[in-house]
C-alpha positions in Angstrom: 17.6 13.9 -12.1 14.3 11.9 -11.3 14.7 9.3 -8.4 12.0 6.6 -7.5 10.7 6.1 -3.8 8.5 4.5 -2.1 5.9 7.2 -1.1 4.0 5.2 1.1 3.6 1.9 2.9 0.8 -0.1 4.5 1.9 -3.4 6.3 0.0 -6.3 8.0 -3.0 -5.9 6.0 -4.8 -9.4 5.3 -6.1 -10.2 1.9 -9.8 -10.7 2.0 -11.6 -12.4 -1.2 -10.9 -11.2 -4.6 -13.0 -8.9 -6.5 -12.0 -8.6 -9.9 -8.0 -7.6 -10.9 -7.3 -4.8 -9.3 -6.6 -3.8 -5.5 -9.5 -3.2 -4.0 -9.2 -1.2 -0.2 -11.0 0.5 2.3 -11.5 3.9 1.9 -10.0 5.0 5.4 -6.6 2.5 4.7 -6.4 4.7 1.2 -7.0 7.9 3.1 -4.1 7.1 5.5 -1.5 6.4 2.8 -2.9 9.4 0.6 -3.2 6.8 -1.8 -5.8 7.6 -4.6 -8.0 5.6 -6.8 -6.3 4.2 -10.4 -3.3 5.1 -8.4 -0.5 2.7 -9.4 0.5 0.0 -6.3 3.2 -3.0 -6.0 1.6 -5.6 -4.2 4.1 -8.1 -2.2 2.5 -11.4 -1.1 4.4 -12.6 1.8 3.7 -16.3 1.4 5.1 -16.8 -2.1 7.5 -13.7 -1.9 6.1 -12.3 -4.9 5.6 -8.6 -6.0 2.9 -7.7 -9.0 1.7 -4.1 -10.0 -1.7 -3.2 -10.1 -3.7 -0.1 -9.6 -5.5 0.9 -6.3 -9.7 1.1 -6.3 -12.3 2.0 -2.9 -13.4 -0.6 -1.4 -16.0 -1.6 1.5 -14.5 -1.3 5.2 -12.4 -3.9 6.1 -11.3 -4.7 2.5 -8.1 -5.6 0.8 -8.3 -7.3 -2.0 -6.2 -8.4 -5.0 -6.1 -10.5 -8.0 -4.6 -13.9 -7.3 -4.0 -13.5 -3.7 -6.1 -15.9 -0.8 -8.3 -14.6 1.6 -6.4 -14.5 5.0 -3.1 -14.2 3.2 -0.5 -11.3 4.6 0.6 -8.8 2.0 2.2 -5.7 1.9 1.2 -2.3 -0.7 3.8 0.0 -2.2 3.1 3.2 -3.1 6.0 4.9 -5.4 6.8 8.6 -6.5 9.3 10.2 -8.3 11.3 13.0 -6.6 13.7 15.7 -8.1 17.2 15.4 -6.3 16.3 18.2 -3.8 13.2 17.0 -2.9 14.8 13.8 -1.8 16.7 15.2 1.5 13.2 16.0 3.3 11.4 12.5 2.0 9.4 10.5 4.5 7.5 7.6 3.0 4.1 7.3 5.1 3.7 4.0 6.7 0.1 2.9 7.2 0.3 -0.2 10.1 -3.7 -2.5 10.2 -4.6 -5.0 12.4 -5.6 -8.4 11.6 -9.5 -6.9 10.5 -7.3 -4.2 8.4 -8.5 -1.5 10.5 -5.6 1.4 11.0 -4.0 1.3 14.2 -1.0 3.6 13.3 0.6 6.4 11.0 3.5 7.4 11.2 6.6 8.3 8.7 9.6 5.8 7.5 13.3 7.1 8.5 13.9 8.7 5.8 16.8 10.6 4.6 19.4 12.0 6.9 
């Protein structure tokens, strides 16, 4: 059996203006979350508590852009993968933490499985 999870996380990051309708984000924040371009991404925006898909793109440093979202609005990016039963016991999701510029100031890996 196939399970989805979420693969990786990046929190706090802070929506700068729009470019166009897909996620666009820094290079390093993608790198972080192994995240790759035309890569498949939920976005929530925390101040309407909505979720939309969309597909990830580099960007410039500093940049986190998405269709629909305002500048200087929180959001949070989802990355999913499907697992086969067995790989599910060792799963860690990767969560990416930015500051309020979006530069990474942690890595680290989500609880996981026991």
């Amino acid at each position: 059996m196939m399970r989805r999870f979420v693969r990786a996380v990046v929190r706090n990051a802070t929506a700068t203006p729009s470019e166009g309708q897909t996620l666009r984000l820094d290079p390093i924040i993608l790198n972080a979350a192994n995240i790759l371009p035309l890569e498949e991404v939920e976005i929530i925006h925390h101040p309407t508590n909505t979720r939309f898909t969309t597909y990830a793109e580099p960007g410039t440093p500093g940049q986190a852009s998405a269709p629909g979202i305002r500048p200087g609005d929180p959001i949070t990016i989802l990355s999913w993968g499907l697992l086969h039963d067995g790989q599910t016991l060792s799963h860690w999701a990767t969560v990416v933490t930015l500051d309020g510029e979006n530069r990474v100031v942690g890595v680290g890996e989500s609880a996981g499985q026991t």
